[in-house]
C-alpha positions in Angstrom: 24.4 5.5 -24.4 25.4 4.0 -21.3 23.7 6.6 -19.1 20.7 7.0 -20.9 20.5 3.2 -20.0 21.1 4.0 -16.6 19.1 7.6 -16.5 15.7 5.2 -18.1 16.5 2.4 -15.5 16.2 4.8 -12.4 13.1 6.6 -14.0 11.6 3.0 -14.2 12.6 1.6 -11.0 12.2 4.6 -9.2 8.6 5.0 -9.7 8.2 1.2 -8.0 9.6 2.9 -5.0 7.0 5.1 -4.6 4.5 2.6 -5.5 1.6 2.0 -2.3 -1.4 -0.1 -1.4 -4.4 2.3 -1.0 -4.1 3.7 3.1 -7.1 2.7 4.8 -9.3 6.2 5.6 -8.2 7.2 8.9 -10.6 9.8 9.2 -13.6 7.6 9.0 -12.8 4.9 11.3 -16.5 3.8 11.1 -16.4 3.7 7.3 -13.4 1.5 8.4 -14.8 -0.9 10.9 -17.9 -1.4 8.5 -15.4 -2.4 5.5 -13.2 -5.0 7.8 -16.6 -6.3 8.8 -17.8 -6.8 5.8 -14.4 -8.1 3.9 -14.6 -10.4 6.7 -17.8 -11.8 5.4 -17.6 -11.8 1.9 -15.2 -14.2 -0.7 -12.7 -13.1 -2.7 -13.7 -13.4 -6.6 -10.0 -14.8 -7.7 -8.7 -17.0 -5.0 -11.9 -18.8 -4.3 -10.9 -19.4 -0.9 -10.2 -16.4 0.9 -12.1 -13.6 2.4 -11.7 -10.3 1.0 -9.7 -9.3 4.0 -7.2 -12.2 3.8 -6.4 -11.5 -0.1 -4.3 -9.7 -1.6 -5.6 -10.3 -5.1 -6.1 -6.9 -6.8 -9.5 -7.6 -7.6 -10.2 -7.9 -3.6 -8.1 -4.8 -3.4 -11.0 -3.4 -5.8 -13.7 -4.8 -4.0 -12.7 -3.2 -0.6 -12.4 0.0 -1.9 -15.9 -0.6 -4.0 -17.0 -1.6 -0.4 -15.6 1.5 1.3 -16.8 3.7 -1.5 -20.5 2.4 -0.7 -19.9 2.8 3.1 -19.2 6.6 2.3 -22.7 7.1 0.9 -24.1 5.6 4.2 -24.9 2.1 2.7 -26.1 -0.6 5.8 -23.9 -3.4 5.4 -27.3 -5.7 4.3 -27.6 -3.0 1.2 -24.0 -3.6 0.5 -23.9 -7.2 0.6 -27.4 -7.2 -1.5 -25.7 -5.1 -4.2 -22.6 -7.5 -4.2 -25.2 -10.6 -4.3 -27.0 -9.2 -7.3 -24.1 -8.1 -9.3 -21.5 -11.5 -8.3 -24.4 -13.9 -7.3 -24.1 -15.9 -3.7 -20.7 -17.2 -4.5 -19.4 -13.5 -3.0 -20.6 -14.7 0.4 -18.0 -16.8 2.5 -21.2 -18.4 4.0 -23.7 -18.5 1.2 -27.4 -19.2 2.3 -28.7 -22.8 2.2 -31.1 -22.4 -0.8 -31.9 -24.4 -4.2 -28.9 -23.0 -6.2 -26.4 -23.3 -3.4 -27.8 -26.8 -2.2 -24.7 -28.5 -3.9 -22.5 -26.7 -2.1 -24.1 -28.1 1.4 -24.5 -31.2 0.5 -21.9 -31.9 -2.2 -19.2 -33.4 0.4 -21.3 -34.9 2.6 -22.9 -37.0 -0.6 -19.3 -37.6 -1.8 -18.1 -38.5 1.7 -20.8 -40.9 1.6 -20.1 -42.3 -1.9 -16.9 -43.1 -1.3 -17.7 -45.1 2.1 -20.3 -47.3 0.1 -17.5 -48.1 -2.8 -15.0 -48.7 -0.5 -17.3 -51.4 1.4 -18.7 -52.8 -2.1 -15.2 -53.0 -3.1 -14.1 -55.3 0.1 -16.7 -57.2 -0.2 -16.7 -58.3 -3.7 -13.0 -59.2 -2.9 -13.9 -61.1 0.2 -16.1 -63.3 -1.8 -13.8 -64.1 -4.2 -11.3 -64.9 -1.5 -10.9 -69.3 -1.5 -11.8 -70.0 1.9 -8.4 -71.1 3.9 -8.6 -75.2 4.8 -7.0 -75.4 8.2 -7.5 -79.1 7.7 -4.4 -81.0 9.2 -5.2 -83.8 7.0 -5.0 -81.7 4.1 -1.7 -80.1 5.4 0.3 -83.7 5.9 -0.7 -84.7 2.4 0.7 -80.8 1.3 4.1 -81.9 3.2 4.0 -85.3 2.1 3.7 -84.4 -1.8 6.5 -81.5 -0.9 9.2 -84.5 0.3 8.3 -86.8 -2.6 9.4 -83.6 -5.3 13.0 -83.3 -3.7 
């Protein structure tokens, strides 16, 4: 029983050993240059905030290759990126276009960026006016001292 254990564990664990990421196409080193450009430009799906290039999410893994497979049939990168637009919508490009449906996406920081600078100043001043004004009235500050003796 023992080495069947063992036999099953090296069958397993051996098969991780030969396990590889996909090797790049030597061969084409246009096809290649065209997909680094492009991965370059365009967002990963899963981390949001990565290029395709900089992930190594397997769905960016799929995407390159997807990318290289379109390459191969002599795709312009503009055809590729259209097809990517159409199916995934302009969230797939690192740099979206400044249109209607990405307008948020401009201008959503900037408007919160100015939100929070107009709460912040409503905020001191609401407390400044409910600040008692300080009496620097030396009259008023013997009569403080004066009260302060009588007590002890």
């Amino acid at each position: 029983m023992k080495y069947c254990l063992i036999i099953i564990g090296l069958f397993f664990f051996g098969q991780l050993s030969f396990a590889q990421e996909a090797a790049p196409m030597a061969n084409h080193p246009q096809i290649e240059a065209q997909v680094s450009r492009l991965a370059e430009e365009l967002r990963c799906l899963v981390c949001q905030n990565q290029t395709l290039a900089d992930s190594t999410a397997p769905l960016a893994e799929d995407l390159r290759n997807e990318i290289r497979a379109m390459a191969a049939k002599n795709m312009s990168d503009q055809q590729i990126v259209d097809y990517l637009v159409a199916r995934y919508g302009d969230f797939v490009r690192y740099r979206p276009p400044f249109k209607a449906s990405t307008a948020v996406l401009w201008v959503g920081p900037f408007a919160l960026l100015l939100l929070g600078v107009i709460f912040v100043s409503v905020f001191v001043r609401r407390r400044e006016s409910h600040m008692a004004p300080v009496s620097s009235n030396i009259e008023q500050a013997r009569k403080v001292a004066e009260l302060l003796r009588q007590d002890q």
